[in-house]
C-alpha positions as CSV (number, residue, x, y, z in Angstrom):
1,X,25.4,-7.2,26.3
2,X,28.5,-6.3,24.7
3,X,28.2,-6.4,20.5
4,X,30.8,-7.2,18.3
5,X,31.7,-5.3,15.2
6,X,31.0,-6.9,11.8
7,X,34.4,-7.2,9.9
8,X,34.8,-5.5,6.8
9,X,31.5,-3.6,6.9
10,X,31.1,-0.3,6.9
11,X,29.1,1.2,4.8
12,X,28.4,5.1,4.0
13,X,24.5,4.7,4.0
14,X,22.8,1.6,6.0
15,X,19.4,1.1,5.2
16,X,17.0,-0.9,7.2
17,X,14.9,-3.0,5.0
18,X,14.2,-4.3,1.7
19,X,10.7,-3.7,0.3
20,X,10.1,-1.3,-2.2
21,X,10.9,2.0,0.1
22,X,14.3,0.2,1.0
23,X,15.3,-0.5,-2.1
24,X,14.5,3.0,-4.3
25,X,16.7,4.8,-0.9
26,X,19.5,2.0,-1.7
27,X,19.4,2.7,-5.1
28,X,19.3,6.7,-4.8
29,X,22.0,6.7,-2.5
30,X,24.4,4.6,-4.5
31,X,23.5,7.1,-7.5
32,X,24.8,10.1,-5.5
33,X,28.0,8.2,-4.8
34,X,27.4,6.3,-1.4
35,X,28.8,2.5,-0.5
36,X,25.6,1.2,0.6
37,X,24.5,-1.7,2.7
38,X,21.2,-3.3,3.4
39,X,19.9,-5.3,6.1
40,X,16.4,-7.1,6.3
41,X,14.7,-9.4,8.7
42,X,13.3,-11.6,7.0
43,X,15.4,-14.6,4.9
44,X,15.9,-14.7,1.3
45,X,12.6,-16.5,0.8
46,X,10.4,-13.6,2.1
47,X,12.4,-10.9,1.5
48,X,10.7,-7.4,0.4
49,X,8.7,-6.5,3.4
50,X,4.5,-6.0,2.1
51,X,5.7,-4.8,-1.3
52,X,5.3,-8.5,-2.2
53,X,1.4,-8.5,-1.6
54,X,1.1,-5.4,-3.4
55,X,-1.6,-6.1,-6.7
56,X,1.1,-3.0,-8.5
57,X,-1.3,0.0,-8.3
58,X,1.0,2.8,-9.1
59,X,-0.8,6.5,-8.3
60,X,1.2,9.6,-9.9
61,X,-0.7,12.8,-11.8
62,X,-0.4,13.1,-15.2
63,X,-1.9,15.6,-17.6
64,X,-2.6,13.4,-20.6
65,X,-1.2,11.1,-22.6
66,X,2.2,12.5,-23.3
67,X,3.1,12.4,-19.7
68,X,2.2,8.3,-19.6
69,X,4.4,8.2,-23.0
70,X,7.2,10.2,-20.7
71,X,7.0,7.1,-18.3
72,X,6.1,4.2,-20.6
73,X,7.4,4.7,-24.4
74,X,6.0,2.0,-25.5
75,X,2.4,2.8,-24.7
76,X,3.3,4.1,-28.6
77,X,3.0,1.0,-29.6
78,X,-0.4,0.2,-28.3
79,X,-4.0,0.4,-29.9
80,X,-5.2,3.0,-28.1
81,X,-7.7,3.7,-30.0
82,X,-10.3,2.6,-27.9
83,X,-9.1,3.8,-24.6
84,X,-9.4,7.1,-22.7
85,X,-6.9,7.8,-20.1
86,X,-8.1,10.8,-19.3
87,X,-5.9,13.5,-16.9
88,X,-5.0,13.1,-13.3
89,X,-4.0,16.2,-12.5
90,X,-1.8,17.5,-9.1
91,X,-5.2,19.3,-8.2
92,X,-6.8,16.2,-8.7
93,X,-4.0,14.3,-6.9
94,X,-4.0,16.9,-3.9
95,X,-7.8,16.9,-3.9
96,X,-8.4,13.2,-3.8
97,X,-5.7,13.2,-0.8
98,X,-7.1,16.0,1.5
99,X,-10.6,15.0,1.1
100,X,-9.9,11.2,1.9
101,X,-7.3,12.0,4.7
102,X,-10.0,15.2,6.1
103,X,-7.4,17.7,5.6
104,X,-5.1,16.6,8.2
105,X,-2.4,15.7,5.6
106,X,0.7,17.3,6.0
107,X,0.7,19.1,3.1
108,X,4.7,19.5,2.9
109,X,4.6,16.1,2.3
110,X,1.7,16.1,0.3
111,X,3.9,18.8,-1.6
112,X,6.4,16.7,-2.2
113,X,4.6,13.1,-2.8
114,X,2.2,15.0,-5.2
115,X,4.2,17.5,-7.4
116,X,7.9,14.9,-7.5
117,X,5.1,12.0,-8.2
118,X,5.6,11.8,-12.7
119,X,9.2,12.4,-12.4
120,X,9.1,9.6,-9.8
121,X,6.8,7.3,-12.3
122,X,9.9,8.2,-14.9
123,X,12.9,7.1,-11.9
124,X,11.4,4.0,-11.2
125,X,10.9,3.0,-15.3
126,X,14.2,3.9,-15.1
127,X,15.4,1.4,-12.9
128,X,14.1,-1.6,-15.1
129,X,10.7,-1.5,-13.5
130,X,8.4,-2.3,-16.0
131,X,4.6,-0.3,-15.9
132,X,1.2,-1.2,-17.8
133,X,-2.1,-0.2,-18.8
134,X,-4.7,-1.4,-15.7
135,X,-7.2,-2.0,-17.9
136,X,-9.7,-4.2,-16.5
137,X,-8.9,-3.1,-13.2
138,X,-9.4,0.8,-13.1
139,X,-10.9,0.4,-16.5
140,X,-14.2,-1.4,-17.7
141,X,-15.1,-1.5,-21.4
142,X,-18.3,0.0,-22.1
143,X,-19.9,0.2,-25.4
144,X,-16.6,-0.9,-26.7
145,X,-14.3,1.7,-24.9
146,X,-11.9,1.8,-22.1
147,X,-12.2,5.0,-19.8
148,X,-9.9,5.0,-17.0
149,X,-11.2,6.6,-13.6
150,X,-9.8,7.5,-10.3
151,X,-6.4,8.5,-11.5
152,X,-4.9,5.0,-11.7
153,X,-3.9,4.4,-15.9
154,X,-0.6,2.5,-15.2
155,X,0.3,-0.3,-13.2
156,X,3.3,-2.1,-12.2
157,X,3.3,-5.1,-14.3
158,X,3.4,-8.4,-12.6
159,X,2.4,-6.7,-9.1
160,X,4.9,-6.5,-6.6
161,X,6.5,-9.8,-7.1
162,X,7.8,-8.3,-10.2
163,X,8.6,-5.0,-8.7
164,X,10.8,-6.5,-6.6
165,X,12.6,-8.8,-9.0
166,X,13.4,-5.2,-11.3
167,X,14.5,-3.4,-8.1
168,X,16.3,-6.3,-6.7
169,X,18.5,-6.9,-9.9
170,X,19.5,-3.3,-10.1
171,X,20.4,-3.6,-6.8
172,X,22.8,-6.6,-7.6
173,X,24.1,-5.0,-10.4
174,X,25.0,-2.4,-8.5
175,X,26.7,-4.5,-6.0
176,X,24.7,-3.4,-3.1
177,X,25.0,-6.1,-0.1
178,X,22.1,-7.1,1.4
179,X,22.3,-9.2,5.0
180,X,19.3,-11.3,5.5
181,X,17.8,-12.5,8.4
182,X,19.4,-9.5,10.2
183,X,17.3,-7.5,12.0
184,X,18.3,-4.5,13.4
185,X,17.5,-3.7,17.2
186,X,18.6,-0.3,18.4
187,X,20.5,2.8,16.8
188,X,24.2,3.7,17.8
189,X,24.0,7.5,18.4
190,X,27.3,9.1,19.5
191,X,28.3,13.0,20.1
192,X,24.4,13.5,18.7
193,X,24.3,12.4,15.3
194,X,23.5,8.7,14.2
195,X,26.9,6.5,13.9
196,X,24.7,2.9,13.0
197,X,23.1,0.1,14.1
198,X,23.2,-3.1,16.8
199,X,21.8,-6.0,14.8
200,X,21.0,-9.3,15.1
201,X,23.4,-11.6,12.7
202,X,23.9,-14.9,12.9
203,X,22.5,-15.3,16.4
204,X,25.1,-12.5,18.0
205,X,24.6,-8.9,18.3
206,X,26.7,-7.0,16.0
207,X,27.4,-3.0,15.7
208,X,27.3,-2.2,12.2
209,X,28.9,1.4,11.9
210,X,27.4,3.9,8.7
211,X,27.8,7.8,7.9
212,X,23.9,7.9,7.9
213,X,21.1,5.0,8.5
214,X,17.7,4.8,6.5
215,X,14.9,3.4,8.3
216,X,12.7,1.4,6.4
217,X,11.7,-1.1,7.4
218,X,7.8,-0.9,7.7
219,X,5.1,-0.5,10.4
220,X,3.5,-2.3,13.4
221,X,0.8,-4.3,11.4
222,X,2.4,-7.4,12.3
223,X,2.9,-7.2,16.0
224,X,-0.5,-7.9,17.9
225,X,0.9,-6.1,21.0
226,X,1.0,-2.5,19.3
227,X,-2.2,-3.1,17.3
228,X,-4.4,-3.3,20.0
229,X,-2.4,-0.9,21.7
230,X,-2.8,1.9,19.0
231,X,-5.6,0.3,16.9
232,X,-7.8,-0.4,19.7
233,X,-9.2,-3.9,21.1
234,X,-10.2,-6.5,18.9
235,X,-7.5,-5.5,16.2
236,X,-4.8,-8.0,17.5
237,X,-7.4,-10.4,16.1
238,X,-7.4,-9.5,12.5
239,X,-5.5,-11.2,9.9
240,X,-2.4,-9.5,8.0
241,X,-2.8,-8.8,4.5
242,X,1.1,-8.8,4.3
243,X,4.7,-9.4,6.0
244,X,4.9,-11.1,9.4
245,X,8.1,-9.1,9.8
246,X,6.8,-5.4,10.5
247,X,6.7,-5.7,13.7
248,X,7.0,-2.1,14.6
249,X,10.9,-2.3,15.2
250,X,12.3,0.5,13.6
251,X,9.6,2.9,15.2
252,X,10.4,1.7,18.4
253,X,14.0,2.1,18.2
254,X,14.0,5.4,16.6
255,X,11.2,6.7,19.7
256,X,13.9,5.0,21.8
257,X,16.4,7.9,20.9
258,X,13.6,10.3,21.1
259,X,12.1,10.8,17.2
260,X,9.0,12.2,17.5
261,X,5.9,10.4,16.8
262,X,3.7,11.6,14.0
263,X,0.3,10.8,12.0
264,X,-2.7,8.9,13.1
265,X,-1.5,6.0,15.1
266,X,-4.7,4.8,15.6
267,X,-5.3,4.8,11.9
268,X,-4.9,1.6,9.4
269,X,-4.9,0.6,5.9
270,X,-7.3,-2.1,5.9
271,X,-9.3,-4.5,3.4
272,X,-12.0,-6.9,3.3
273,X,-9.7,-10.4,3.2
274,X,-10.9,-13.9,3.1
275,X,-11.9,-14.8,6.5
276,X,-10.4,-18.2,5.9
277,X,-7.0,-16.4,5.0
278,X,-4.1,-17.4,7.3
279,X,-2.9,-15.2,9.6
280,X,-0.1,-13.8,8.1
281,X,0.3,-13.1,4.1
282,X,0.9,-16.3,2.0
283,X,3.7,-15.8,-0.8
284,X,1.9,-18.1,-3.1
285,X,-1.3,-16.1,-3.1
286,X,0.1,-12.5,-3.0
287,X,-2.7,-10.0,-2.5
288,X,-5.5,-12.1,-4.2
289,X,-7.2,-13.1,-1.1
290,X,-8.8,-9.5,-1.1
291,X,-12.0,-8.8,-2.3
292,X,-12.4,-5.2,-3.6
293,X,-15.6,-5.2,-5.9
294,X,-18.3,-4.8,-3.2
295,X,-19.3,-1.6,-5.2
296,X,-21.5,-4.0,-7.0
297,X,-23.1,-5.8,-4.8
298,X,-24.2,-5.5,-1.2
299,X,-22.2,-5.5,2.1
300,X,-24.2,-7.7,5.0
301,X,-23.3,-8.1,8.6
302,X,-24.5,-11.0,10.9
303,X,-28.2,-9.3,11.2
304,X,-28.2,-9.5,7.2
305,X,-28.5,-6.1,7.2
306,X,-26.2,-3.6,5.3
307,X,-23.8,-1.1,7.0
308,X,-22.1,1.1,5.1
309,X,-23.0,3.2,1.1
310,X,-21.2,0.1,-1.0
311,X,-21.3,3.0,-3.9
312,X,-20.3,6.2,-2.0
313,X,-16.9,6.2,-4.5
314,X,-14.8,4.0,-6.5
315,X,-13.8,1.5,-4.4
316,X,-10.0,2.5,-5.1
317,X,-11.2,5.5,-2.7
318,X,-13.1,3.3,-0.2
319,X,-11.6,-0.1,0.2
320,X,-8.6,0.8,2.7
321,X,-11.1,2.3,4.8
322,X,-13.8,-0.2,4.5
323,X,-11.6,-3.0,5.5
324,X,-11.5,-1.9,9.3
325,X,-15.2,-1.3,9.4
326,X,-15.4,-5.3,9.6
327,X,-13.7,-5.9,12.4
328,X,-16.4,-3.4,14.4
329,X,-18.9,-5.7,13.3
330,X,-20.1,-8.8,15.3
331,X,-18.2,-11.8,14.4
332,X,-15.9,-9.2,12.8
333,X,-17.4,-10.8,9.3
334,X,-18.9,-9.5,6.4
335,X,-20.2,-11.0,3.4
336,X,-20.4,-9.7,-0.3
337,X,-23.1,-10.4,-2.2
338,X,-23.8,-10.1,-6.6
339,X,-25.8,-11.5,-8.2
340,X,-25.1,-12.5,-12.5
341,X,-25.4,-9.2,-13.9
342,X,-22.4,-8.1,-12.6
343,X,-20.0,-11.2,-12.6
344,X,-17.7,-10.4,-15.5
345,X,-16.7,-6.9,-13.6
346,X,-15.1,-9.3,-10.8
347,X,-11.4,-9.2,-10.4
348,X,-9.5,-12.2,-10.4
349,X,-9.7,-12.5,-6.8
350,X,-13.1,-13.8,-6.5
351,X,-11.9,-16.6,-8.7
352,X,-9.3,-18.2,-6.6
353,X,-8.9,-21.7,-5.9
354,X,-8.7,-20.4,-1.7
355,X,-12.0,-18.7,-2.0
356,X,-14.6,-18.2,1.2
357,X,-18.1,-18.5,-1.3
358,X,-21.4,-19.5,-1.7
359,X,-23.7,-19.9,-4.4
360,X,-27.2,-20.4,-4.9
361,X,-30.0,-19.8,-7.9
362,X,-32.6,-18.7,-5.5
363,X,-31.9,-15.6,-2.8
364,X,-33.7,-17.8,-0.2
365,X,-31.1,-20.8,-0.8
366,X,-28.4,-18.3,-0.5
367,X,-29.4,-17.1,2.4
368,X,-29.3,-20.7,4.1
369,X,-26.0,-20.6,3.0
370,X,-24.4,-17.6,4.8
371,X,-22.6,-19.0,7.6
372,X,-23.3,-16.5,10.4
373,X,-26.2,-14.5,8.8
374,X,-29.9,-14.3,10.5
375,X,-31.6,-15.3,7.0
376,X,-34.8,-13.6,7.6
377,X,-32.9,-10.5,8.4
378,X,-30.9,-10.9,5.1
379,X,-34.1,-11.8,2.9
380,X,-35.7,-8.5,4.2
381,X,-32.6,-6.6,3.4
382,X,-32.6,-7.9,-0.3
383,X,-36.4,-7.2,-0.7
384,X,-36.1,-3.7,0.6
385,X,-33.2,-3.2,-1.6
386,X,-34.0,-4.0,-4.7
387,X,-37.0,-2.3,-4.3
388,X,-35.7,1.1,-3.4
389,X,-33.3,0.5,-6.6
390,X,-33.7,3.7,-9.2
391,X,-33.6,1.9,-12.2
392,X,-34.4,4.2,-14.5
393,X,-30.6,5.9,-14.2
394,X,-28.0,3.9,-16.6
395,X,-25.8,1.9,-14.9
396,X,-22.3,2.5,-15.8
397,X,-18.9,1.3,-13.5
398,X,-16.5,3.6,-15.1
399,X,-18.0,6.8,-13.8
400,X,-20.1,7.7,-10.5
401,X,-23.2,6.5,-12.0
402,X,-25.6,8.3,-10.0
403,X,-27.7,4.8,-9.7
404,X,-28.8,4.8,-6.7
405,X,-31.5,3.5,-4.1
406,X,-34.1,5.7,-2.6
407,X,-35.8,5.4,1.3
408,X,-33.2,3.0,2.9
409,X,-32.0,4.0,6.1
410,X,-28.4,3.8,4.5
411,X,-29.0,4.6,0.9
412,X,-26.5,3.4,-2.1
413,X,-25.2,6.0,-4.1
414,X,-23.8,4.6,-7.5
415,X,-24.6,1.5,-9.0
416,X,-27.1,0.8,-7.2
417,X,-28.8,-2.8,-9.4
418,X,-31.5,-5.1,-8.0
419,X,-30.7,-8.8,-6.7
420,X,-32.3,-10.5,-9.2
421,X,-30.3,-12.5,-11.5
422,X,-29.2,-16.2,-10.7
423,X,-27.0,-17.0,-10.1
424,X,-26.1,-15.5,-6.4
425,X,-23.0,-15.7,-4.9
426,X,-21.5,-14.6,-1.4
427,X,-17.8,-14.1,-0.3
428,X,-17.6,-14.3,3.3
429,X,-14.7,-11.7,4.1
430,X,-13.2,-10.6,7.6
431,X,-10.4,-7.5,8.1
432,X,-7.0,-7.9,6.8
433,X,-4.4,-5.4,7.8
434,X,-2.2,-3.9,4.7
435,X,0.1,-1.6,7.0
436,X,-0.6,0.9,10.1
437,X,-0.6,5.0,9.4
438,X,1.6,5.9,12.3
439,X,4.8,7.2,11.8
440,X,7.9,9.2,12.2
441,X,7.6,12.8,11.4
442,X,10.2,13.7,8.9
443,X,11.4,17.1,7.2
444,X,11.5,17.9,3.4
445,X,14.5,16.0,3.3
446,X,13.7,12.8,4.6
447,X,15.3,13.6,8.2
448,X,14.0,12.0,11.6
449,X,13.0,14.9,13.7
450,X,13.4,14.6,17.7
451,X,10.3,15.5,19.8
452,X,11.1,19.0,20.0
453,X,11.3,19.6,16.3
454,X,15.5,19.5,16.0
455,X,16.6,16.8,13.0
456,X,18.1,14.0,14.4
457,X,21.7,13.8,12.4
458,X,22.0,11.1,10.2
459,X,18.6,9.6,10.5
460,X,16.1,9.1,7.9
461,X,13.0,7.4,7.5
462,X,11.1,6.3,4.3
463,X,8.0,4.2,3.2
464,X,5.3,2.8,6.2
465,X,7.7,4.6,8.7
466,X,6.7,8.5,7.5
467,X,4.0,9.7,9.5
468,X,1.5,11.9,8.4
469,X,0.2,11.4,5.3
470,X,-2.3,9.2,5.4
471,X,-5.2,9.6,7.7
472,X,-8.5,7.8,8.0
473,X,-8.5,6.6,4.6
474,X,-6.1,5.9,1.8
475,X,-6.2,6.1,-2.1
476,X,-5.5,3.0,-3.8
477,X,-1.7,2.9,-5.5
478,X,-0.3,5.8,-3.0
479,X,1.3,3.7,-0.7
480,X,4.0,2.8,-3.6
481,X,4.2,6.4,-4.6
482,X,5.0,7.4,-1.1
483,X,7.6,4.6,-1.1
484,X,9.7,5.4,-3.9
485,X,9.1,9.2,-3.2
486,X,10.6,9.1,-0.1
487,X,13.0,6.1,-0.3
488,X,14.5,8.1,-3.5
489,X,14.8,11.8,-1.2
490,X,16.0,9.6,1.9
491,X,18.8,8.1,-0.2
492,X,20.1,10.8,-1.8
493,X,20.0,13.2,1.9
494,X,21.7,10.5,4.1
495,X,24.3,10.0,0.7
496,X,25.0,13.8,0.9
497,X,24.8,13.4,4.5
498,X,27.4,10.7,4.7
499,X,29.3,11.5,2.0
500,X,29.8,15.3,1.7
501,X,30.4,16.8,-2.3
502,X,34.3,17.3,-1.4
503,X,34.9,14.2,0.0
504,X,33.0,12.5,-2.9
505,X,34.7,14.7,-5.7
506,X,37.8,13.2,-4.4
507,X,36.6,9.6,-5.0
508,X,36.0,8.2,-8.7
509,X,32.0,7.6,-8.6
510,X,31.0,4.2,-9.7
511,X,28.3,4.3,-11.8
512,X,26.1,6.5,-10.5
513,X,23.2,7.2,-13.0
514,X,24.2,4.7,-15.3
515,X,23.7,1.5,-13.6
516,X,20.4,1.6,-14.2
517,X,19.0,-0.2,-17.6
């Protein structure tokens, strides 16, 4: 099929895209002198890719206050009197990534994501995105004080609804086009080096001509097909915690010129969701049909029985790993059970109005009311567990409390409390897919390598679509980091790329640092 070019488009830097990865390589690109253009899938009503189910976790190292002031001046203004942020150190950063990922990082990336990750906490301020303390969710009060664990003090404010309302205004103010409901389909490559893309717009194919293209436009979590192709069977049943437009495009049409797979593609970011969720992300409820607290409670399966160490970690270094573990389990459910003691430390997704619950003021009510559940199984659970409860250790949820059980054949590690406060409640939970860890393996600079090593010219990939970083696990507020980290680098390569210093010089810049507020 022969494609038509689009009139009066062509841009120096075409990025694929428009969630949060998209958008900080448009932005970056336009700040080292490039036209830019945009094109995403999706229409203007679900535009932003998964960075619109994102609760605004935002992971960087910092080595005390000062650096949170660098990033949020008006933390000044706050009474902090009462809180302790703490350090998150790039040893603590690098360490919390190896260990969760079991060393097989790529530790150039790691490099980069790690050490550029404050000055990229300071970019993205800068761009009108507004940041926040996360107290009450990386911070309990205790005795009267906040103390921050797990390397998570600040926040995006409003989650990423509002991240992308701050990055899509800079955006327009810059006068950065975006096409929606354009997706692209292959890549133009001519005399070796990328020369754009063949989209999709209004109903035709179109060839959309750029110096250099940035591909980010997410992973395969969406498309069934590749999930149990890579994931392995059973997966194209789960839900998707996100977009139902990452549909693995833009890695199949960069393998189609021959980029070179990379990371663990049958790896996942995945979360305990409500099994009554739909099976896509809903834009009304964002990421609140998650259920992340299970560090205080108990995980059952349909025996009633318990399957993983609820309190091996904070569950900022557990849930993304814990999510897939459901859908190995029969039914592919899981319920979470607390019991009164602990309420008031549950988020504010427990207390939707699209909540998967039951409640009871006995344990042996309860257990009649876990749809699923072998009840006798689950009362012999409960008994056993409460009994091999240490409860002569503090209990304490800002800090790895050492409260543990003793005897069980899967022992809990940290806050370990007895079942015995009415009354009980249950959230009945199933997996939900956040995004996939396969990827494109990229250089220091953002570039698309071919499957012989050799950069691909003009071809860069940011966001879901850089493989190896994460591996078997994930820690919580990364995925943004890695977004903006890399969207930033792939802007400002395929801008220098595109747009070479001498040919800029000879061009008045427009605006380049300063359209940012």
């Amino acid at each position: 099929m022969t494609s038509a070019e689009l009139p009066g488009v062509a841009p120096d830097v075409l990025v694929v895209g428009a969630g949060n990865a998209a958008l900080c390589a448009a932005i970056s690109a336009h700040q080292n002198g490039a036209r830019v253009l945009m094109l995403e899938a999706a229409p203007f009503e679900e535009r932003g890719g998964n960075s619109h189910f994102t609760g605004g976790a935002f992971r960087f190292a910092f080595a005390g206050v000062d650096d949170l002031l660098a990033v949020l001046p008006s933390l000044a203004q706050e009474r902090l009197e009462n809180v302790d942020f703490g350090t998150y150190t790039q040893d603590q950063f690098f360490d919390d990534l190896f260990a969760l990922t079991q060393y097989r990082s790529d530790p150039d990336l790691l490099e980069i994501l790690v050490r550029g990750s404050l000055d990229t906490a300071k970019w993205i301020a800068q761009q009108g995105v507004k940041l926040q303390p996360g107290l009450g969710r990386q911070a309990y009060q205790v005795d009267g004080k906040f103390k921050f664990w797990g390397g998570l003090a600040l926040h995006i404010w409003g989650g990423g609804p509002e991240l992308l309302n701050a990055l899509y205004a800079n955006v327009e103010r810059r006068g950065i086009p975006i096409l929606y409901e354009t997706p692209a389909t292959s890549l133009i490559r001519e005399n070796g080096r990328l020369a754009g893309v063949i989209a999709e717009h209004q109903g035709a194919p179109v060839a959309i001509r750029a110096g250099a293209v940035v591909l980010a436009c997410g992973s395969f979590e969406s498309n069934p097909e590749m999930r149990a192709k890579y994931l392995g069977p059973g997966w194209e049943m789960a839900r998707v915690r996100g977009t139902r437009f990452n549909m693995g495009a833009g890695l199949n049409m960069a393998m189609a010129i021959g980029a070179r797979p990379y990371g663990h593609w049958s790896g996942s970011h995945s979360v305990a969701w409500d099994i009554n969720a739909p099976p896509y992300g809903d834009l009304t409820v964002g990421d609140q049909f998650q259920k992340h607290n299970y560090p205080f409670g108990i995980l059952i399966n349909a025996k009633g029985e318990r399957y993983v160490d609820e309190g091996a970690n904070f569950h900022s270094h557990t849930y993304a790993k814990y999510g897939g573990e459901i859908i190995k389990l029969p039914g592919m459910f899981a319920w979470q059970v607390f019991d009164a003691k602990v309420s008031h430390l549950l988020r504010s997704e427990y207390r939707i109005r699209r909540v998967t619950k039951a409640e009871a003021n006995t344990l042996e009510e309860l257990a009649g009311k876990l749809d699923g559940v072998d009840p006798e199984g689950f009362l012999r659970t409960v008994r056993e567990f409460n009994a091999a409860c240490r409860v002569d250790t503090p209990f304490n949820p800002n800090v790895l409390d050492g409260r543990r059980t003793q005897g069980l054949a899967i022992n809990k590690t940290n806050w370990a409390n007895p079942l015995d406060t009415p009354p009980f409640h249950a959230y009945h939970v199933t997996t939900g897919v956040t995004f996939t860890f396969g990827g494109l393996k990229i250089s220091q600079k953002g570039e698309v390598e071919d499957l012989y090593g050799r950069i691909i010219p003009g071809l860069y990939a940011a966001g879901e679509m850089v493989g190896g970083l994460f591996f078997h696990n994930y820690a919580s507020g990364t995925g943004l980091m890695s977004g903006a980290t890399f969207g930033r680098l792939a802007g400002r390569s395929a801008a220098a790329f595109a747009r070479p210093p001498a040919s800029r010089a000879a061009q008045v810049r427009h605006d380049a640092e300063g359209a940012a507020p």
